[in-house]
Backbone bond lengths (Angstrom), bond angles and torsions (degrees), N, CA, C in turn:
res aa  C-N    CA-C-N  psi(-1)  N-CA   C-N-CA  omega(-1)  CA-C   N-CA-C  phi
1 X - - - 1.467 - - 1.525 110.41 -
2 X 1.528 115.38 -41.06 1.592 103.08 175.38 1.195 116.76 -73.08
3 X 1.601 128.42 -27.46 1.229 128.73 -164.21 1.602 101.35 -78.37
4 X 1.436 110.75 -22.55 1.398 99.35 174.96 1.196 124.18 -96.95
5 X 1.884 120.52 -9.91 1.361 117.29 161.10 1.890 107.25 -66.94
6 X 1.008 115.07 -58.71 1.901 119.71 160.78 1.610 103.21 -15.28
7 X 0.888 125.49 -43.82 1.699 123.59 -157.19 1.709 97.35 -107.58
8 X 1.260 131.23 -12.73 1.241 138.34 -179.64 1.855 98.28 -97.87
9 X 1.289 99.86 -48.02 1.755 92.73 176.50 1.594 107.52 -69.61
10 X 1.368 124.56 -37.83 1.311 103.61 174.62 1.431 138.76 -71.12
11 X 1.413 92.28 -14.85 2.013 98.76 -177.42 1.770 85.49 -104.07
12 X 1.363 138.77 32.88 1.561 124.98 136.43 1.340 90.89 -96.67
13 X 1.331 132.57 -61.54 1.533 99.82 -167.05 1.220 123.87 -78.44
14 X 0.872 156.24 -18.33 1.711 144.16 141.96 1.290 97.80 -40.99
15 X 1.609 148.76 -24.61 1.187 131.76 156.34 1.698 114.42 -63.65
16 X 1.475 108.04 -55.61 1.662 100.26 172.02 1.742 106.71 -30.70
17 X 1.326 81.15 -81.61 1.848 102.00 -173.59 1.341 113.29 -12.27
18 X 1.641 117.59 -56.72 1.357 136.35 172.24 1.100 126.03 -31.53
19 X 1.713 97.76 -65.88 2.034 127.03 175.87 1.524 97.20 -48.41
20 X 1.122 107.30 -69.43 1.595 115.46 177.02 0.855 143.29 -30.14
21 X 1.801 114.53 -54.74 1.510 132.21 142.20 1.747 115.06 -22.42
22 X 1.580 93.42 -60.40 1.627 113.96 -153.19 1.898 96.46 -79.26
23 X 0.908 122.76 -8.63 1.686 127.02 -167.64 1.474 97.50 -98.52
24 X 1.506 114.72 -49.95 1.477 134.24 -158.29 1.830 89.12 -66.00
25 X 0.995 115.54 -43.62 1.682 118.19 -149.49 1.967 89.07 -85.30
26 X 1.158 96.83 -56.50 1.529 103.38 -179.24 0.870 106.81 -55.68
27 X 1.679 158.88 -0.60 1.183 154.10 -129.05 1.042 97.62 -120.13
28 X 1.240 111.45 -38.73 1.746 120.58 -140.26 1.695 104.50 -70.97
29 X 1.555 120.69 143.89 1.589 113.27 176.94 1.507 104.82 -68.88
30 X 1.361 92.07 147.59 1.707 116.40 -165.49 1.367 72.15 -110.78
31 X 1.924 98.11 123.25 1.366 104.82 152.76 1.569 124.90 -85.69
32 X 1.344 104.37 162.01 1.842 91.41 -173.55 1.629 99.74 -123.01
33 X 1.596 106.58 -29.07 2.046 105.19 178.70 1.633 110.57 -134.21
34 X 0.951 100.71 137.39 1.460 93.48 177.43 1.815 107.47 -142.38
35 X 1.094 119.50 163.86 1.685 123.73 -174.16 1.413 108.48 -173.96
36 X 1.286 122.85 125.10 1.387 140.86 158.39 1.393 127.63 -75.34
37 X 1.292 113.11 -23.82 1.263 121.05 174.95 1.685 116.50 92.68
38 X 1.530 100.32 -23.79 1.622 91.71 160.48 1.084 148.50 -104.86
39 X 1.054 104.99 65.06 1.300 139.49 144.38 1.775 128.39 -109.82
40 X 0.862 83.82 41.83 1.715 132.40 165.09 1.436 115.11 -66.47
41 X 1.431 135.81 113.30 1.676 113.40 168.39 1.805 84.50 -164.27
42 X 1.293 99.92 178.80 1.428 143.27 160.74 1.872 102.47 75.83
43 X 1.739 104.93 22.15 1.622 125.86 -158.24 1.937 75.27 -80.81
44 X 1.243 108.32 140.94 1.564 139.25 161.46 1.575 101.50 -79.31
45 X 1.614 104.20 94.97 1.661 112.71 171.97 1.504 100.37 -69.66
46 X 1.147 151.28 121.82 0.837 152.20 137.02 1.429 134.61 -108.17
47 X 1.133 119.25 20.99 1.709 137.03 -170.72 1.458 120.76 161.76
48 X 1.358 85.75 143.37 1.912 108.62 157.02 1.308 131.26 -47.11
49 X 1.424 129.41 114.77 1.243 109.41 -178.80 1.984 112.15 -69.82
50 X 0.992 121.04 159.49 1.512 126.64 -160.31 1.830 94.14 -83.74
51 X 1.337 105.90 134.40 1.524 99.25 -178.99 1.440 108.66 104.75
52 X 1.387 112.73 -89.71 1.277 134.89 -155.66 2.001 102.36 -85.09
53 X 1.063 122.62 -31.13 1.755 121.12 -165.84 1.048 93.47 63.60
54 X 1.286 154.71 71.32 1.222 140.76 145.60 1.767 107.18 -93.13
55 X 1.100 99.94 -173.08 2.080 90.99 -174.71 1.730 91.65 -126.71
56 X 1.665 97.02 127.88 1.152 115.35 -163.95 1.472 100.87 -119.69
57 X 1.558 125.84 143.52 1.225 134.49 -133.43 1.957 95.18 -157.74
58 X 1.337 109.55 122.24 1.683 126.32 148.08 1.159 142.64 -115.81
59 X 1.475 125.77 145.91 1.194 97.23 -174.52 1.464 119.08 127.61
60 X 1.676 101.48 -29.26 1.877 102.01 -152.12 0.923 94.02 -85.56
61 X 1.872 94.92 -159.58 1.555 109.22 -164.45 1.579 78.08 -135.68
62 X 1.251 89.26 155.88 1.912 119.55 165.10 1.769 124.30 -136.31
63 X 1.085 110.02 134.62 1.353 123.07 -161.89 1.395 110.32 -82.55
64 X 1.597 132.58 96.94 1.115 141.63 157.80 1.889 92.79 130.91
65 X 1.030 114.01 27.92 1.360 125.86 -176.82 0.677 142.38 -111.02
66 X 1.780 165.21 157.16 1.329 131.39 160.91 2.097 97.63 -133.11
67 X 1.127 113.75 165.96 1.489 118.57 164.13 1.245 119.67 -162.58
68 X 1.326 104.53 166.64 1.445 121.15 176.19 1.693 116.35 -151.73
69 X 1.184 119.48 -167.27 1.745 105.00 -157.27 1.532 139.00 87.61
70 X 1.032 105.80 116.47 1.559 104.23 -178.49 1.241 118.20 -12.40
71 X 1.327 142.42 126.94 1.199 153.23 129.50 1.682 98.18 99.87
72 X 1.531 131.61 15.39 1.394 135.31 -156.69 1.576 108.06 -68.19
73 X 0.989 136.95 170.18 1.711 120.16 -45.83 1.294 105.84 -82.63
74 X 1.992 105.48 126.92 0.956 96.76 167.80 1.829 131.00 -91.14
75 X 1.037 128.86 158.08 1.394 112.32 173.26 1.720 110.18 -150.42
76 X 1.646 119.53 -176.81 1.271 133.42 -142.26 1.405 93.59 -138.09
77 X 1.413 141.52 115.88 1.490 121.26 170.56 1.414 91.86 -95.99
78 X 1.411 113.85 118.63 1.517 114.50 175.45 1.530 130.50 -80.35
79 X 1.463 104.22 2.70 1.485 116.56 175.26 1.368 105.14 -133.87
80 X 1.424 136.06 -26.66 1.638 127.56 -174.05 1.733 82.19 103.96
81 X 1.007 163.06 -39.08 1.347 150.53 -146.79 1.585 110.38 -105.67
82 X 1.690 110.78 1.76 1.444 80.08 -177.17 1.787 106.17 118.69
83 X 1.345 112.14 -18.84 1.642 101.61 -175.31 2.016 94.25 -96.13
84 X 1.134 110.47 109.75 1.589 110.50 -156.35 1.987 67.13 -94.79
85 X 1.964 90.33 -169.22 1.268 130.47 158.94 1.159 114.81 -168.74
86 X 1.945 130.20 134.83 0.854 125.26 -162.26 1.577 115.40 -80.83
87 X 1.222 125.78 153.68 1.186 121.05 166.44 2.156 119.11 -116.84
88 X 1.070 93.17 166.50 2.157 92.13 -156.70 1.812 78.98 -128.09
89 X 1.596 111.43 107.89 1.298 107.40 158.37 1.543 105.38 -103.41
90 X 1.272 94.60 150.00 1.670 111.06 -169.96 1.718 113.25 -67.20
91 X 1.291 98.24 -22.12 1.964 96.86 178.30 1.285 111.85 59.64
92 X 1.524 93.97 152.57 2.171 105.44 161.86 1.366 93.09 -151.64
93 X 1.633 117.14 111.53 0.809 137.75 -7.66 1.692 135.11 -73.96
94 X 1.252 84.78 -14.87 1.640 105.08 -163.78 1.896 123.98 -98.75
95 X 1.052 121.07 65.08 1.325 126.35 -175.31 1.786 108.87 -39.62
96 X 0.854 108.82 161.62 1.660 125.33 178.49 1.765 101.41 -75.63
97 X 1.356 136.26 107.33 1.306 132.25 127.97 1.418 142.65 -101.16
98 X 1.489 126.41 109.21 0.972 115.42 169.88 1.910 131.92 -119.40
99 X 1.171 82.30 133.34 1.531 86.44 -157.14 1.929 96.58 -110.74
100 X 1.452 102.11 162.69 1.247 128.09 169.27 1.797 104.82 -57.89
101 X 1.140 100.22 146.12 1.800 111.26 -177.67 1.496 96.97 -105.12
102 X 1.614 133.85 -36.08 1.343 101.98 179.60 1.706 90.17 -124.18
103 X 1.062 88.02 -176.87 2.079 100.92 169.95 1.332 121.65 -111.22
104 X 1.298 114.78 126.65 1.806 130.89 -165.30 1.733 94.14 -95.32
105 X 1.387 106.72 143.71 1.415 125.01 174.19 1.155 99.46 -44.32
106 X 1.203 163.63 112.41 1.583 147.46 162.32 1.255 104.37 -132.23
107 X 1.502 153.46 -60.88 1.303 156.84 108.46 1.504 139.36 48.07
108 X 1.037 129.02 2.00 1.335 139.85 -150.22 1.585 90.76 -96.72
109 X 1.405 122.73 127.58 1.618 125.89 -147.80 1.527 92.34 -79.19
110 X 1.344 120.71 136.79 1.829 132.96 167.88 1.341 87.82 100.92
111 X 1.548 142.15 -32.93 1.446 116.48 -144.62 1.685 92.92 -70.01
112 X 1.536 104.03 -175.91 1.637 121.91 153.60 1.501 118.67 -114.01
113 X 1.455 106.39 120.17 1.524 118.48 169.88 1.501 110.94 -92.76
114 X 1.632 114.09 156.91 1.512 95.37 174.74 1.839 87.96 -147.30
115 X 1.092 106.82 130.87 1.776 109.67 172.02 1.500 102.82 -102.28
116 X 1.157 111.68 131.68 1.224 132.49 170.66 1.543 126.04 -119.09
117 X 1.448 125.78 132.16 1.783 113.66 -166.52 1.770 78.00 -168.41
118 X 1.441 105.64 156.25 1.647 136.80 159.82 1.603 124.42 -81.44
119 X 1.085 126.46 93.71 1.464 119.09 -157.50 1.803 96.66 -128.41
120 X 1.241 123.27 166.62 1.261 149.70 -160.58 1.555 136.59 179.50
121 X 1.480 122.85 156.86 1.389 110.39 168.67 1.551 116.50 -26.19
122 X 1.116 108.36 178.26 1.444 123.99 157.76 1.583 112.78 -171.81
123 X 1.339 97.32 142.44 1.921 104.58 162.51 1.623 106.79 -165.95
124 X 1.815 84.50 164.90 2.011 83.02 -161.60 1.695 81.80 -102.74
125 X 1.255 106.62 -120.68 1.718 126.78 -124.93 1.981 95.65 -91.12
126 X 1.316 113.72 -7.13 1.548 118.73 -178.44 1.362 113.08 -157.73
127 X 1.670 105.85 165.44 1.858 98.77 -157.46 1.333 100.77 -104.93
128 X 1.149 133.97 28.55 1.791 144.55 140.14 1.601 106.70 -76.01
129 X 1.047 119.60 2.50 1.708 106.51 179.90 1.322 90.53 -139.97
130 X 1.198 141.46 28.85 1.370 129.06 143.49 1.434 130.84 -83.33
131 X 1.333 103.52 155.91 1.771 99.86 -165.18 1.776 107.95 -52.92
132 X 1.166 136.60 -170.06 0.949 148.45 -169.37 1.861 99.78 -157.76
133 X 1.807 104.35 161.93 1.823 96.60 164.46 1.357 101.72 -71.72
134 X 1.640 124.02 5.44 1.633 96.54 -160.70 1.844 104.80 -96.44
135 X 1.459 106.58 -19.86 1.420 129.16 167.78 1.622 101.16 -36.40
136 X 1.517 105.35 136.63 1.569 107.01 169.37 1.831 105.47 -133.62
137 X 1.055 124.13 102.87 1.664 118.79 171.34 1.875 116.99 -59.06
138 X 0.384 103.57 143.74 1.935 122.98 -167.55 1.178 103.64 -114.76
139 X 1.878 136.31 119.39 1.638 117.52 130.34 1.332 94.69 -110.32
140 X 1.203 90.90 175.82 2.073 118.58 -177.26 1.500 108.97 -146.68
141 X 0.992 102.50 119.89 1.429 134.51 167.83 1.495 102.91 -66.41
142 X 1.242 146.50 80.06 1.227 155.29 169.01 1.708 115.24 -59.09
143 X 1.074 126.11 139.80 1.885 136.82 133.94 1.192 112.29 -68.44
144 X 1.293 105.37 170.52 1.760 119.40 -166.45 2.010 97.56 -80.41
145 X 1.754 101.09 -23.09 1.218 77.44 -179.49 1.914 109.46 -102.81
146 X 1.077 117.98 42.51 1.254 136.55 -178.22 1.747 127.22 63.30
147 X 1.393 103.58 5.79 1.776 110.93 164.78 1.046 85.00 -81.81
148 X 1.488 102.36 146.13 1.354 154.92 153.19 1.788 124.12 -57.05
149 X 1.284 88.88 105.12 1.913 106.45 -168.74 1.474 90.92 -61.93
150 X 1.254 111.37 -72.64 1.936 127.42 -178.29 1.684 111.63 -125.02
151 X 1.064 119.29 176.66 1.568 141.80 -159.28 1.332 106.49 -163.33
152 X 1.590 111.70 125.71 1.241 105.08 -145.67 2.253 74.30 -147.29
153 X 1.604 115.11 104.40 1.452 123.69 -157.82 1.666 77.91 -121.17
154 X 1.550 93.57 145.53 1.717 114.34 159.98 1.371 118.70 -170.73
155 X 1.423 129.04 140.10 1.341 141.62 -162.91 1.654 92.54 -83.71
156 X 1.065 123.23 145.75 1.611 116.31 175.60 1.558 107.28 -127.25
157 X 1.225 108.81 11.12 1.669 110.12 160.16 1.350 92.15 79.86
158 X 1.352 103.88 169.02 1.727 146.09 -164.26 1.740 90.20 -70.98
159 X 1.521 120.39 137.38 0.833 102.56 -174.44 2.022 112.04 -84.28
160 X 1.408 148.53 137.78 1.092 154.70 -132.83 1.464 102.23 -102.59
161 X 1.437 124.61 -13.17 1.381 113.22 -178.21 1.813 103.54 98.71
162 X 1.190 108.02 2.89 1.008 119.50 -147.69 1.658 120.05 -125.33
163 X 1.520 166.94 98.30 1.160 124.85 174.88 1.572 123.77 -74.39
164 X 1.417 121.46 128.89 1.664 102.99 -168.21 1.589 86.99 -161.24
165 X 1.501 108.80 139.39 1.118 134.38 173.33 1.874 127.17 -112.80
166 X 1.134 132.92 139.39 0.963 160.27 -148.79 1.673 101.70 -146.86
167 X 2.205 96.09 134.35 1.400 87.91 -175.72 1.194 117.94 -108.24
168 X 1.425 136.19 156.84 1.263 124.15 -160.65 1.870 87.25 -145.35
169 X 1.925 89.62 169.46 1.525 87.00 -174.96 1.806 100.97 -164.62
170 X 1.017 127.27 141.56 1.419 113.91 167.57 2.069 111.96 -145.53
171 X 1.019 92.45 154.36 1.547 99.27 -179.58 1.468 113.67 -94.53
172 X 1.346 105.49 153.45 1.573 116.58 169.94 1.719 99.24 -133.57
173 X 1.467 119.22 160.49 1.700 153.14 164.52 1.371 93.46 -99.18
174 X 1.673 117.61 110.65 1.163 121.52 151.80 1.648 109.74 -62.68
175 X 1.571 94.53 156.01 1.844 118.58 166.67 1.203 107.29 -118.64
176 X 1.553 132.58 26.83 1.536 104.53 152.67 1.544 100.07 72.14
177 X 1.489 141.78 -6.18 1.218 114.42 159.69 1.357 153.07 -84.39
178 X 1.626 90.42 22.02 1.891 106.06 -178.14 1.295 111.65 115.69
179 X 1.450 122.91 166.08 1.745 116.12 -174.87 1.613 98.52 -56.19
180 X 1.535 102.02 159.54 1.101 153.38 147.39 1.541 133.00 -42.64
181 X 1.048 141.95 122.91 1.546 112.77 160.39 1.802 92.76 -134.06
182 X 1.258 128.54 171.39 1.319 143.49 -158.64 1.990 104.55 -118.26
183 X 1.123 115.94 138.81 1.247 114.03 177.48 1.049 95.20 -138.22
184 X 1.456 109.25 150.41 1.345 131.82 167.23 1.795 132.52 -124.21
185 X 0.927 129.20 85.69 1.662 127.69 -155.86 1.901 98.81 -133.16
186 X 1.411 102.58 -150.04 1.643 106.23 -172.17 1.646 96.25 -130.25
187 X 1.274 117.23 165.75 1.529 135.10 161.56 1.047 112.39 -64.20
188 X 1.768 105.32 -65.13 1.326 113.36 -171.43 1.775 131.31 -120.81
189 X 1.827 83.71 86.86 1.087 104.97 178.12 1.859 136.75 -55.15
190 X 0.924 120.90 142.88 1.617 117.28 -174.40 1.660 117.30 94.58
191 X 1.118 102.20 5.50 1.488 122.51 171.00 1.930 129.75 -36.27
192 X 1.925 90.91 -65.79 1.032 132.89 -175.42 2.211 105.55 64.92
193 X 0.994 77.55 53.96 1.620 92.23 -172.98 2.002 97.73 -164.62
194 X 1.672 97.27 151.06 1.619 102.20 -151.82 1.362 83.85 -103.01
195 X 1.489 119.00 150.32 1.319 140.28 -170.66 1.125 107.49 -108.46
196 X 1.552 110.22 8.69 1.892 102.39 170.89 1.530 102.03 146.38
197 X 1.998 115.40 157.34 0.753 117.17 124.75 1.202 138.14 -84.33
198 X 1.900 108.70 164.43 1.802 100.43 153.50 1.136 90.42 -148.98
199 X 1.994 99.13 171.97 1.241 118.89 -176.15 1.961 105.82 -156.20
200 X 1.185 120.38 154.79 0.924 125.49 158.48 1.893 116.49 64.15
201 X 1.160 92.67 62.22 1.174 111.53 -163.08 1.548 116.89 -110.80
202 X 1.300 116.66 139.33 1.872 128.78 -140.28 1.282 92.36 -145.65
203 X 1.761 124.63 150.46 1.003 137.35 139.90 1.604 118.03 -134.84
204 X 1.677 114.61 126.96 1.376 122.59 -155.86 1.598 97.80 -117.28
205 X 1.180 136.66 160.86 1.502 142.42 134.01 1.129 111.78 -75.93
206 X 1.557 121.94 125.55 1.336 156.33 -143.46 2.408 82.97 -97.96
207 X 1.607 99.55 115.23 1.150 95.12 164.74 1.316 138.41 -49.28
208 X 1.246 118.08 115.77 1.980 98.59 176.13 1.732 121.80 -57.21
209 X 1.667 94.21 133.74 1.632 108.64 169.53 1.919 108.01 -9.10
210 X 1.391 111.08 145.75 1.427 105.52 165.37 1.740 103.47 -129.31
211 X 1.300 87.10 6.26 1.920 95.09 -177.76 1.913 112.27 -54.44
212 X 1.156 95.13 -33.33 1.617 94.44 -176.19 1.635 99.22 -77.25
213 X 1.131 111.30 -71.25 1.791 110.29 177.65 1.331 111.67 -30.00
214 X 1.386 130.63 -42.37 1.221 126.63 -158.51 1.927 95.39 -76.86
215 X 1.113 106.84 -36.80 1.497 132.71 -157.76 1.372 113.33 -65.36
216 X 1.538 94.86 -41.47 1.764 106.96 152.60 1.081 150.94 -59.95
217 X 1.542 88.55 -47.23 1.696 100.67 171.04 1.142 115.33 -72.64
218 X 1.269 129.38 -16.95 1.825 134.50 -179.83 1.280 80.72 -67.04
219 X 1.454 120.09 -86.83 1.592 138.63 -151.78 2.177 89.84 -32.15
220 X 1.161 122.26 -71.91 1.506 153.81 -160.00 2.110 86.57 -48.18
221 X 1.204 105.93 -45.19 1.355 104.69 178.94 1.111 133.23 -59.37
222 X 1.945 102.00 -66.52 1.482 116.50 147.66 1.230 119.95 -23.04
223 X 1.722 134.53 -74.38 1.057 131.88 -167.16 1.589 124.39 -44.77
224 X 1.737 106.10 -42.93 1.322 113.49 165.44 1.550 131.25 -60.81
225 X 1.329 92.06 -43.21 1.765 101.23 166.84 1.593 121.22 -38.89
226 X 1.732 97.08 -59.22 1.536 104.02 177.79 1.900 118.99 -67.65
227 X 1.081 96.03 -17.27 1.419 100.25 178.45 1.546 111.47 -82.34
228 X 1.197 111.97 -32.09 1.656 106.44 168.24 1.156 123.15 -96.31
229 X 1.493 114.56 20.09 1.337 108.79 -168.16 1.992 97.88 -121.11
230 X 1.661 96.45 -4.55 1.334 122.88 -175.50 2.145 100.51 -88.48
C-alpha cells in the first residue's frame, strides 16, 4: 500500500512538473510588431552629430511608416553600417510625427498589450537643438479612426554629450475597436530642439495570469493525496 501511494505521489508531480513546463513556455509574450529602424534610407547625410561624430541624416523614408514635420525623418546611424535610430524634432511650426501606415491586430477588448523600445536624448549638428530636461517624447496608441487608445509621455533628460539609450516600456487594455497603429511625435511642440531618440521598438500581448491554473492543480493534487492516504 505505501509503495503504491509512493508511485501515485510521483506520477502527480512529474504531472505538476509537466503543467509547469507547459504554462511556463506558453506564457511567454507573443510579440505581434517589431522595428529597428534600419530600414532607414534615402535620409540627406548632411552632418555630424555634435559630441559623438556620428553621421546624422533628414529627410528619409522608413518602411511601414508615414511622417510629417520639419525636416522628417530624422535619424542617427550609430555605427556607419546602417543600425540607424529615429530622432522626433519638436519644430515651429511643424513638430515631427511619425506614425504607423497600417494597423496590427493588437486590440482585442480586456487583453494586455505592452510596447517596449530604447529611447534617449538626442541632438544633431549644434548645441541649440539638443534635448533639454524640459523636452518630453510622446507615443500614442492610435484607433483606426485616429483617437488615441493610450499616451504614453517621458522627459528623456539633458542631453549627456553622449548618444545613450535606456529601456522603457508601458502597457495598454485593449477595447475591441479594431487594429492599432503606433505613433511617435513630441509633447512639446514649437521648441525647435529634439525631444529624443528611439530605437528598437516592439509591441507584445501581455501573457494571461497562470495564478488560477497553477491554483488548481495544487488544490487537484492535495485532494488526491488525501484520498490515498484515506
Amino acid at each position: 500500500m505505501k509503495t503504491q501511494t509512493q508511485t501515485v505521489q510521483k506520477f502527480l508531480l512529474a504531472l505538476v512538473a509537466g503543467v509547469l513546463l507547459t504554462l511556463c513556455t506558453t506564457s511567454r509574450a507573443q510579440v505581434l510588431f517589431s522595428d529597428n529602424f534600419n530600414g532607414y534610407y534615402n535620409g540627406n547625410q548632411n552632418a555630424l552629430q555634435i559630441d559623438t561624430g556620428l553621421q546624422i541624416s533628414f529627410g528619409g523614408l522608413l518602411p511601414g511608416w508615414t511622417a510629417s514635420g520639419d525636416g522628417a525623418i530624422h535619424a542617427v546611424n550609430q555605427d556607419g553600417l546602417g543600425n540607424y535610430a529615429i530622432m522626433i524634432f519638436d519644430g515651429n511650426p511643424n513638430p515631427n510625427v511619425v506614425t504607423m501606415a497600417s494597423g496590427i491586430a493588437a486590440n482585442t477588448a480586456g487583453l494586455q498589450y505592452q510596447v517596449a523600445f530604447e529611447a534617449g536624448p538626442a541632438a544633431y549638428a549644434h548645441t541649440f537643438e539638443e534635448t533639454t530636461a524640459a523636452q518630453i517624447l510622446e507615443i500614442n496608441v492610435l484607433r483606426g479612426d485616429n483617437s488615441v487608445l493610450y499616451q504614453w509621455q517621458q522627459h528623456m533628460g539633458a542631453w549627456p554629450q553622449a548618444l545613450t539609450f535606456s529601456p522603457y516600456s508601458f502597457d495598454y487594455v485593449g477595447d475591441g475597436s479594431g487594429p492599432v497603429r503606433l505613433q511617435i511625435t513630441t509633447a512639446t511642440p514649437g521648441d525647435v530642439i529634439f525631444s529624443g531618440a528611439l530605437d528598437n521598438l516592439s509591441l507584445a500581448q501581455v501573457p494571461e495570469p497562470t495564478t488560477f491554473a497553477l491554483a488548481g492543480l495544487g488544490s487537484m493534487a492535495l485532494l488526491v493525496f488525501r484520498r490515498r492516504n484515506k
